[in-house]
C-alpha positions, 0 to 999 in steps of 0.5 A: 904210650898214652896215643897207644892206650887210646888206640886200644880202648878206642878200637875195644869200642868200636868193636863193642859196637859191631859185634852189638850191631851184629848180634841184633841183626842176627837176631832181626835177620833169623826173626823176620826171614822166618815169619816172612817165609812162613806168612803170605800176609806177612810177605805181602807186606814186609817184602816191598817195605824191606825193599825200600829201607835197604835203599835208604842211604845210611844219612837217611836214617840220621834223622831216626837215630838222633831224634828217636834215640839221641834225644829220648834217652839219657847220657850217652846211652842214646848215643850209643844205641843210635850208632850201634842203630845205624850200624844195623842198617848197613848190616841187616839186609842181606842178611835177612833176605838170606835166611828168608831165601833159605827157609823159603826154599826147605821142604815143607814137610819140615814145617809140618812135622812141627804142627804136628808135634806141636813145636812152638816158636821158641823150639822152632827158632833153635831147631829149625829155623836156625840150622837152616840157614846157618850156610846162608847166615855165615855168607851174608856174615862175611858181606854184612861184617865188612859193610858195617865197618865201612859205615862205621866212622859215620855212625860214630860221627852224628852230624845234622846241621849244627847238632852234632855228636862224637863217640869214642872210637877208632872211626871218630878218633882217626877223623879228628886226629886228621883234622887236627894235623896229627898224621901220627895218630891218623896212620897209627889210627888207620893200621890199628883199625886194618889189624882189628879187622883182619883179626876179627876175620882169621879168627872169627869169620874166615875158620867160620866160613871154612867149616860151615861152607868149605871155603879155602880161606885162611884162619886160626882155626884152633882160637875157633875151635874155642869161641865155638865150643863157648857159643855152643854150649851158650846158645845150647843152654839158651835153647834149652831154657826157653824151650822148656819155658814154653813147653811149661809156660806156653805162652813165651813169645805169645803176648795177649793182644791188651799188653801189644796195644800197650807197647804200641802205645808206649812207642807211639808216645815215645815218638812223640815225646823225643820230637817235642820242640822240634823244628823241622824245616818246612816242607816248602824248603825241600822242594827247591832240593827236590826239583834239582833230584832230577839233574843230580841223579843224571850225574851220579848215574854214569859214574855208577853205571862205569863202577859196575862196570868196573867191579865187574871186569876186576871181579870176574879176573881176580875170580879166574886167578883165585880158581886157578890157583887156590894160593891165590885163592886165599891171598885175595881173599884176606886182602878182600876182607880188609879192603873191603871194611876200611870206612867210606870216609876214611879214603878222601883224608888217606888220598888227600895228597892226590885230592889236592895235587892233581887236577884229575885227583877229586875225581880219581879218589871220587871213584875209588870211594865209589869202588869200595862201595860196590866192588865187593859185593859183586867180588864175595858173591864170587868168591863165596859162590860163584866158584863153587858153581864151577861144574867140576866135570866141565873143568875136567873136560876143559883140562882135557881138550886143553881149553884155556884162556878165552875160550875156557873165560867165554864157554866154561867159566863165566857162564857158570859164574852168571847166577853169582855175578848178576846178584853180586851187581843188583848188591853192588847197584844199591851199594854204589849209591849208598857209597855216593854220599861220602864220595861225592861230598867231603868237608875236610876243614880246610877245603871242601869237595863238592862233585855234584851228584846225587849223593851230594845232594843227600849229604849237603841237606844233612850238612846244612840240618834240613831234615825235611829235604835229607829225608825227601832226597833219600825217598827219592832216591829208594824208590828210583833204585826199587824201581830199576830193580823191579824192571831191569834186574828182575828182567835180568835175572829171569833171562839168566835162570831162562838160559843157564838154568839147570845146565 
């Protein structure tokens, strides 16, 4: 009973902190999307800022969350923010460059009947910007929503060095029950955590993605209906009131320039305050970490490049099945959903009997973690996108002539898939190594795993406190994968928009 209680509060918890972590990254996402599409100056400067944090591996941020907020506020209210702040991270990204992607693409004489009738911010965010990018909104939901549980047994678990910090919740209370030998509270922990993840999808996303996209997911679509209903008439008396605030005020979201040179000042004292007395290792002790980068990133490459490969073969088949067949369809979508959310650490103390019994065990868990932490991006691209592409006329046409197997795969269905399938992969490049910090090294008590690599590297500096080599391997290694998108993938996008652009 009391085990029972504990797994409630626990998992009330931690979904306290997702839906936390999600409403602020609605808000960021709508935010900045909106003024990057709208401001080539803002653009210029946000786009390639944005393209390096979302690179940043989720230990990157540790020393931000733990300094700036741990240490700033009191009690456990820094605490909670710095989670709810990590969690952000693996949520926010994609989420912003859709609503930028969708807003960038809205006809123009939009923005201008709203000079005209001189809408301001506040009426532009409820009756523009929003409707917009409601379809994009609910897609990148259903990515952001499982990436966010998969880093969330980090987030609850502060760790640099020495310091270290527990949350109550059900990523922590699953980790502590297994490194105290509690199998009973570990697999009881691991099923409350699927059923919470699974409800939150047939109750939230799935009736979500069904109304607004058109997908054939399953759902409890009259439990919808009501937290509908609830969130529409909330966020049509917000809109309501800060409209007319603006209309009567008109200076809502103006803030005069004294009052923004305060807040800047505020925040550049509070930085300062929550680093006093701290002792960063010196920049000399990162070098040694650095010069290995090189080696390292030379073994984590190969076991990314194979996992692409990977997701790529299983998505485009489990895609094929779900086309044909629309039971199956939603079958491997609510079994995507869920898979898709267990926590990255939560695998190498699921699998431990397979880590410690086979020779080959380290390295096959390795790969299911690196899997989990690319596969779905490239599988949701699929399924939220790409089987929309299919041209219905083509399928006719290949239904007819009796076109089937690997000639429809070949000349109908991949080619139609590729748009889908080259974004699904850029996602997944950045996700896989994301996944590298928790699949190359795990300490679980008694044995330590160590495979080499980068994400080893990252984890091993965050391990041992050295803040200085963490944040030098994690800048190494943004600006490596920026620089692979902005050569490989952009080539790559190009000639796909070359050769199957508008056919």
């Amino acid at each position: 009973m009391l085990l029972l209680q504990e797994l409630l509060i626990a998992t009330a918890l931690s979904l306290a902190r997702m839906f936390s972590a999600y409403i602020i990254s609605l808000l960021l996402a709508i935010s900045l999307g909106s003024w990057m599409a709208r401001s080539r100056a803002v653009e210029s400067l946000l786009l390639p800022v944005l393209d390096v944090l979302q690179s940043i591996p989720i230990l990157g941020f540790f020393p931000a969350a733990l300094l700036l907020l741990a240490r700033l506020l009191p009690g456990g209210l820094g605490l909670e923010l710095a989670a709810v702040f990590l969690i952000v991270t693996s949520l926010v990204w994609n989420m912003i460059f859709g609503v930028y992607a969708s807003l960038k693409a809205l006809d123009p004489s939009v923005y201008d009947m709203a000079e005209v009738y001189r809408l301001g911010p506040a009426a532009r965010f409820f009756f523009i910007y929003v409707p917009a990018c409601r379809e994009s909104i609910i897609a990148n939901s259903l990515v952001s929503w499982a990436g966010g549980w998969f880093f969330l047994t980090s987030a609850e678990v502060l760790s640099l060095g020495e310091e270290e910090y527990r949350l109550r919740g059900i990523g922590s209370l699953i980790l502590d029950s297994f490194s105290r030998g509690d199998l009973a509270g570990f697999y009881s922990g691991v099923a409350v955590l699927l059923a919470a993840i699974l409800a939150t999808y047939l109750l939230l996303w799935n009736p979500a993605a069904v109304t607004v996209l058109r997908l054939p997911l399953p759902g409890v679509p009259a439990v919808f209906e009501v937290v509908k209903s609830a969130v529409g008439y909330a966020w049509g008396g917000l809109a309501q009131v800060l409209t007319s605030l603006e209309v009567k005020l008109g200076v809502v979201f103006r803030l005069p320039r004294p009052i923004k040179a305060a807040l800047l000042l505020l925040a550049a004292a509070a930085v300062v305050y929550s680093a006093r007395g701290l002792s960063l290792e010196p920049l000399r002790e990162a070098a040694p970490v650095l010069s290995s980068f090189p080696l390292e990133l030379a073994k984590s490459l190969p076991r990314v490049g194979l996992v692409l490969l990977l997701s790529l073969g299983l998505s485009v088949m489990i895609a094929y099945f779900a086309h044909l067949s629309r039971g199956v369809s939603m079958a491997v979508s609510i079994a995507g959903e869920v898979l898709a959310s267990i926590p990255a650490v939560v695998w190498w103390p699921l699998l431990s009997d397979l880590a410690l019994s086979h020779p080959l065990g380290p390295s096959i868990v390795m790969l299911i973690v690196y899997l989990q932490g690319a596969f779905w991006y490239v599988y949701f691209n699929l399924i939220v996108y790409g089987l929309a592409s299919v041209r219905k006329d083509l399928y006719e046409l290949a239904a007819v002539y009796q076109v089937r197997g690997p000639p429809y795969l070949r000349y109908v269905f991949v080619p139609s898939l590729l748009p889908s399938l080259a974004t699904g992969l850029l996602s997944a490049w950045g996700g896989s190594w994301n996944a590298s910090i928790v699949a190359e090294y795990v300490d679980m008590g008694e044995r330590t795993f160590d495979m080499q690599g980068v994400g080893s590297l990252i984890s091993k500096a965050a391990a041992q406190g050295n803040v200085a080599a963490l944040l030098a391997t994690s800048l190494a290694l943004s600006l490596f994968i920026v620089l692979v998108n902005k050569t490989l993938w952009v080539r790559l996008f190009r000639f796909i928009e070359r050769r199957y652009g508008g056919e």
